[in-house]
C-alpha positions as CSV (number, residue, x, y, z in Angstrom):
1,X,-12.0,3.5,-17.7
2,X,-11.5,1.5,-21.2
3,X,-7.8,1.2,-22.1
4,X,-6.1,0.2,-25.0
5,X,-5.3,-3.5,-25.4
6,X,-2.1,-3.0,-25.3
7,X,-2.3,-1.0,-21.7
8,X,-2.2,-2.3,-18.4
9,X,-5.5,-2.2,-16.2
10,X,-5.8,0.4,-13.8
11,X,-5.0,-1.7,-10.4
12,X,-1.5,-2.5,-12.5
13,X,-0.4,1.0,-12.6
14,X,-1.7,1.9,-9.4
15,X,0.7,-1.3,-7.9
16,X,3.5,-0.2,-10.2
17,X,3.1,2.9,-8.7
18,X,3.1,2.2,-5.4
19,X,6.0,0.2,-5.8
20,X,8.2,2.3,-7.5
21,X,7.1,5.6,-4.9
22,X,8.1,3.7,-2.2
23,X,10.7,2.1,-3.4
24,X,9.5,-1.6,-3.0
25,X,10.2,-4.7,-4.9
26,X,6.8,-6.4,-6.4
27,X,6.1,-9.7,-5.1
28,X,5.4,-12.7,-6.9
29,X,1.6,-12.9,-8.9
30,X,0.7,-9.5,-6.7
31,X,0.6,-10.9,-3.2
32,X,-1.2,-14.7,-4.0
33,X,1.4,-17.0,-3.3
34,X,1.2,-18.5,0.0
35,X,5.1,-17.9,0.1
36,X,5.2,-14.1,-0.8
37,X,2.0,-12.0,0.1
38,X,1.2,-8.3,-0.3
39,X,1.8,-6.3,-3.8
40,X,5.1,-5.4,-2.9
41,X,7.6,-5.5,-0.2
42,X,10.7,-3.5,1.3
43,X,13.7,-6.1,1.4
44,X,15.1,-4.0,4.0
45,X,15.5,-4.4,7.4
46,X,14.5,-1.1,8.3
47,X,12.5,-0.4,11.4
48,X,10.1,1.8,8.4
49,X,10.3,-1.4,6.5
50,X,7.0,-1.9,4.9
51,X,4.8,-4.8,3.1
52,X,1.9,-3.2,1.1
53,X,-1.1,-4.2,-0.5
54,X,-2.2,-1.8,-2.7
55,X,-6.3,-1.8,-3.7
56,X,-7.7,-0.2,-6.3
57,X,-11.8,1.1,-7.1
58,X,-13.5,2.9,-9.3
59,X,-16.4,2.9,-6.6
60,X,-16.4,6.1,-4.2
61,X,-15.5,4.4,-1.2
62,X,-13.9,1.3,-0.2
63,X,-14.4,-0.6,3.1
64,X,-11.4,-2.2,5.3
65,X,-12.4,-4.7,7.4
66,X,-11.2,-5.4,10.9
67,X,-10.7,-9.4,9.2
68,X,-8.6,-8.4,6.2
69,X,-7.1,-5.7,8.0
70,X,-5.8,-8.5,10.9
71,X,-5.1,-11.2,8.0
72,X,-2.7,-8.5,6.3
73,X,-1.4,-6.9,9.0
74,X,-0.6,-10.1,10.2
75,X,1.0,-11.3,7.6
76,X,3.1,-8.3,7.5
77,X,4.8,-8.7,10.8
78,X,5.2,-12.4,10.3
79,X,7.6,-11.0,7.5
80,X,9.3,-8.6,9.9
81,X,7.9,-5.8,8.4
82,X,5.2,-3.0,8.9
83,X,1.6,-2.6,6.9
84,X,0.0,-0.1,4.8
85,X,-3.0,-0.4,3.0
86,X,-2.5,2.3,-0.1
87,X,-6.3,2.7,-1.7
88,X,-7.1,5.0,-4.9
89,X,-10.4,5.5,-5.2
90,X,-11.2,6.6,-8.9
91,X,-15.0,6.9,-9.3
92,X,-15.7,6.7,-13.0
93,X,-16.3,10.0,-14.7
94,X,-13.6,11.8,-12.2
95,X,-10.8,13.6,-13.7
96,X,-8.3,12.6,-11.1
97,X,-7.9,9.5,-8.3
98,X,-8.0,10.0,-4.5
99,X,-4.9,8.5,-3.1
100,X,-4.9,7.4,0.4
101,X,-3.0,5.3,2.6
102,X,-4.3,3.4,5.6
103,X,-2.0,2.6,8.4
104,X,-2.4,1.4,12.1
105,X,-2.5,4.6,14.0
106,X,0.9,3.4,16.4
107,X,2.6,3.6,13.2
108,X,1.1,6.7,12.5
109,X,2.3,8.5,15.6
110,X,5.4,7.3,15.9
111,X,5.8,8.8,12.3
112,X,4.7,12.1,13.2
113,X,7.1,12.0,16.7
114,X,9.8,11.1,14.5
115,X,8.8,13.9,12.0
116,X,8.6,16.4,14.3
117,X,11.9,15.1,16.3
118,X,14.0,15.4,13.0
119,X,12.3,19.0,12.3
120,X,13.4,20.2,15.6
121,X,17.0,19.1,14.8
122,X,17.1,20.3,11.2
């Protein structure tokens, strides 16, 4: 995708995004300061508190692995908080990005327990 000098590059938006769907504050040069890691962060101290690292391709696929996925997970709860991996994959000549998010699966059930808990009571 060629943008306009005066636009950000794709993986910008897709952070900005991110941040601002989920209601997190960016961190610090996107995540690479040893003091403040990820893209962006939830100051709260929710037990849904997240730190995400947002990633961004204009490939068809993207691989996690079980390294990066331990080194920012890790990181993560070292903060207190939960991890999500948010991906877009935009292969170039596509019309429109796949978003997708990658969490641990224990923090994907207990989301759906808890959806389906507050369903039952709405």
């Amino acid at each position: 995708m060629i943008l306009a000098a005066h636009q950000q590059p794709t993986w910008e938006y897709w952070e900005n995004y991110v941040n601002t769907e989920l209601g997190l504050s960016a961190t610090a040069a996107s995540g690479s300061q040893w003091y403040e890691k990820g893209d962006g962060v939830d100051p709260s101290d929710s037990e849904y508190a997240y730190q995400v690292d947002a990633k961004f391709t204009e490939k068809a696929s993207r691989s996690v692995s079980v390294k990066e996925w331990t080194q920012l997970s890790n990181l993560a709860r070292m903060a207190g908080k939960k991890f999500a991996l948010p991906l877009r994959l935009w292969p170039r000549g596509t019309i429109a990005p796949t978003d997708l998010v990658v969490i641990s699966f224990e923090d994907f059930a207990d989301l759906v327990e808890k959806a389906k808990r507050w369903e039952s009571n709405a």
